[in-house]
VEXTORGU-198598 format. One record per residue (C-alpha): x, y, z; residue number from 1; residue in one letter. Coordinates in steps of 0.2 Angstrom, whole numbers, padded with zeros to 4 digits, always signed. Layout:
// residues N
- X|Y|Z|n|res
- X|Y|Z|NUM|a
...
END
This chain:
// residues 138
- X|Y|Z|n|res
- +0000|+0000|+0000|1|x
- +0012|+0012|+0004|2|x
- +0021|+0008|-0011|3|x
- +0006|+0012|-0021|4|x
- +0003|+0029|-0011|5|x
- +0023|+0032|-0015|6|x
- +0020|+0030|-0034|7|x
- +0006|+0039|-0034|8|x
- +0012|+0055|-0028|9|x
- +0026|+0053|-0040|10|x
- +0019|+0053|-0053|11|x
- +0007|+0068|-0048|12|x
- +0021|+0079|-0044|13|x
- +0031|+0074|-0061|14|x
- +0015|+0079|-0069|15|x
- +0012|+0094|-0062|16|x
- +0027|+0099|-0064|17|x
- +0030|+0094|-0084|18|x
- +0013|+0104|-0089|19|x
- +0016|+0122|-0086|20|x
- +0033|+0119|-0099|21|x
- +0022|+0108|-0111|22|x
- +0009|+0124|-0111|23|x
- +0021|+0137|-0116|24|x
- +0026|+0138|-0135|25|x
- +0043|+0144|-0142|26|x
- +0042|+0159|-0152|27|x
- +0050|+0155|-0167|28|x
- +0041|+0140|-0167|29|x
- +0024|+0148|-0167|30|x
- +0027|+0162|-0174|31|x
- +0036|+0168|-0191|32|x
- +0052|+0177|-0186|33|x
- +0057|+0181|-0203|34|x
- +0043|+0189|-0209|35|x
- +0040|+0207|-0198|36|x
- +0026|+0217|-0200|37|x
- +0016|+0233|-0197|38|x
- -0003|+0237|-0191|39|x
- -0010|+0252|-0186|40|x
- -0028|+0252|-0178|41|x
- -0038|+0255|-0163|42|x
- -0035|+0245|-0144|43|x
- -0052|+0234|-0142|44|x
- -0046|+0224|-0128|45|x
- -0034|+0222|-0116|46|x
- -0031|+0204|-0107|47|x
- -0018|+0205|-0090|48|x
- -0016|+0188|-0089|49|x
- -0003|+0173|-0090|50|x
- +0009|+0169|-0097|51|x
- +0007|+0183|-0109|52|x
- -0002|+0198|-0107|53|x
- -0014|+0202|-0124|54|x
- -0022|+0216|-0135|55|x
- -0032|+0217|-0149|56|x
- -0032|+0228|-0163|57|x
- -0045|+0232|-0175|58|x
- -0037|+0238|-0191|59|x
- -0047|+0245|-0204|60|x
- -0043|+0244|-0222|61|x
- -0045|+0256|-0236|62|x
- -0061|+0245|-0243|63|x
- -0070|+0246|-0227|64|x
- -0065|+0231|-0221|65|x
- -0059|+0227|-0202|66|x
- -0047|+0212|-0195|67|x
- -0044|+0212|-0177|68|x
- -0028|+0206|-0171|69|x
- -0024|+0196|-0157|70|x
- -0005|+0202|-0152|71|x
- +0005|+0194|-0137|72|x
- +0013|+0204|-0126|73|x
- +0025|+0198|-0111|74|x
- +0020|+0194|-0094|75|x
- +0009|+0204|-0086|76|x
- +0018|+0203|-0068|77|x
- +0034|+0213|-0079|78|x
- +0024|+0224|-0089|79|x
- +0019|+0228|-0072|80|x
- +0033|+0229|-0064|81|x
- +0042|+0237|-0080|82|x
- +0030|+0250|-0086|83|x
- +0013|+0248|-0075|84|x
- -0002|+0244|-0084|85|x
- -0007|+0258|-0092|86|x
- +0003|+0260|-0104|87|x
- -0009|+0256|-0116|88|x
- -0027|+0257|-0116|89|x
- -0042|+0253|-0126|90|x
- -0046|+0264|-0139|91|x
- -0029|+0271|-0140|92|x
- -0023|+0272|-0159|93|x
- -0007|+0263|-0159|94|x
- +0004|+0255|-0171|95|x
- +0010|+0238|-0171|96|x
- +0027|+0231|-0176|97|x
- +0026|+0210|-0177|98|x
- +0031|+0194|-0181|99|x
- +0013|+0185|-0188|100|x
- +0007|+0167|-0182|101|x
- +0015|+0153|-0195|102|x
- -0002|+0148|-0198|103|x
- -0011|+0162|-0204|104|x
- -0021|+0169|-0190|105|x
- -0021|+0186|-0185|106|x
- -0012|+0181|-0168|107|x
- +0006|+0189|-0168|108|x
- +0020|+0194|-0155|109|x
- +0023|+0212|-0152|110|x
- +0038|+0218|-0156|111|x
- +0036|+0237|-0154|112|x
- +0019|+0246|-0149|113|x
- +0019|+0267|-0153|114|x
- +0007|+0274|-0143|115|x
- -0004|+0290|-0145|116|x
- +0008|+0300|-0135|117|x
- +0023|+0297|-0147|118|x
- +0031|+0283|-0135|119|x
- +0037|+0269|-0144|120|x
- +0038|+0253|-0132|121|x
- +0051|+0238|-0137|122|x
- +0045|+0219|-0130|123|x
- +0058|+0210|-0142|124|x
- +0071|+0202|-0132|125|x
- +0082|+0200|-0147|126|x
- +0086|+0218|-0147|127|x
- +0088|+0222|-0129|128|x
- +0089|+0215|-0113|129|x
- +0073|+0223|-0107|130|x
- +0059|+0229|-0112|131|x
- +0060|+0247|-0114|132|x
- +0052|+0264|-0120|133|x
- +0063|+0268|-0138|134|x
- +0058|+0285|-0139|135|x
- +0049|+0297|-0130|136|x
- +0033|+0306|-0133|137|x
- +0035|+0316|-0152|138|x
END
């Protein structure tokens, strides 16, 4: 029995310790590193929770036509830490820089968000070791 009850709680423990690095994805595995582009539209929601913080943006094209974008952010423990949490808001007008999902969706990982007030905020580690505000307000 208490063999059992051993084995059991191994088991457990492995498990819930393997899940939380099976749920997270690799960037360039999920999205399409080579392939940076940019979206300007209007902040429809904001999401502050883990792993990855979220907006969308609703772009509106030239025809009429609007896609909203799902766009990953990092944690929103650092953001908050880092910048607070209102750096951006809903209904702000930003522009997006980002590397688009390999399978077509419109989910993406933010690389660089401007803000209305000029600020232009950069989340891509490759460039820096920190998240941090490019330039200030124009």
């Amino acid at each position: 029995m208490k063999l059992r009850m051993a084995a059991a709680i191994f088991v457990l423990t492995f498990a819930a310790s393997v899940m939380p690095v099976a749920a997270h994805h690799s960037v360039p595995a999920t999205f399409d590193v080579s392939k940076e582009i940019t979206i300007r539209g209007v902040v429809a929601k904001i999401e502050w929770a883990n792993p990855h913080a979220r907006f969308w943006v609703d772009v509106r094209y030239d025809d009429g036509t609007v896609s909203n974008w799902e766009l990953e952010l990092p944690p929103p423990n650092a953001l908050k830490r880092d910048l607070g949490l209102d750096f951006v808001k809903p209904g702000d007008q930003v522009t997006v820089n980002l590397w688009p999902a390999k399978d077509g969706s419109r989910l993406a990982n933010t690389l660089t968000l401007t803000v209305p007030d000029g600020r232009v905020f950069n989340f891509s580690r490759s460039t820096t070791p920190n998240w941090e505000m490019l330039t200030g307000p124009k």
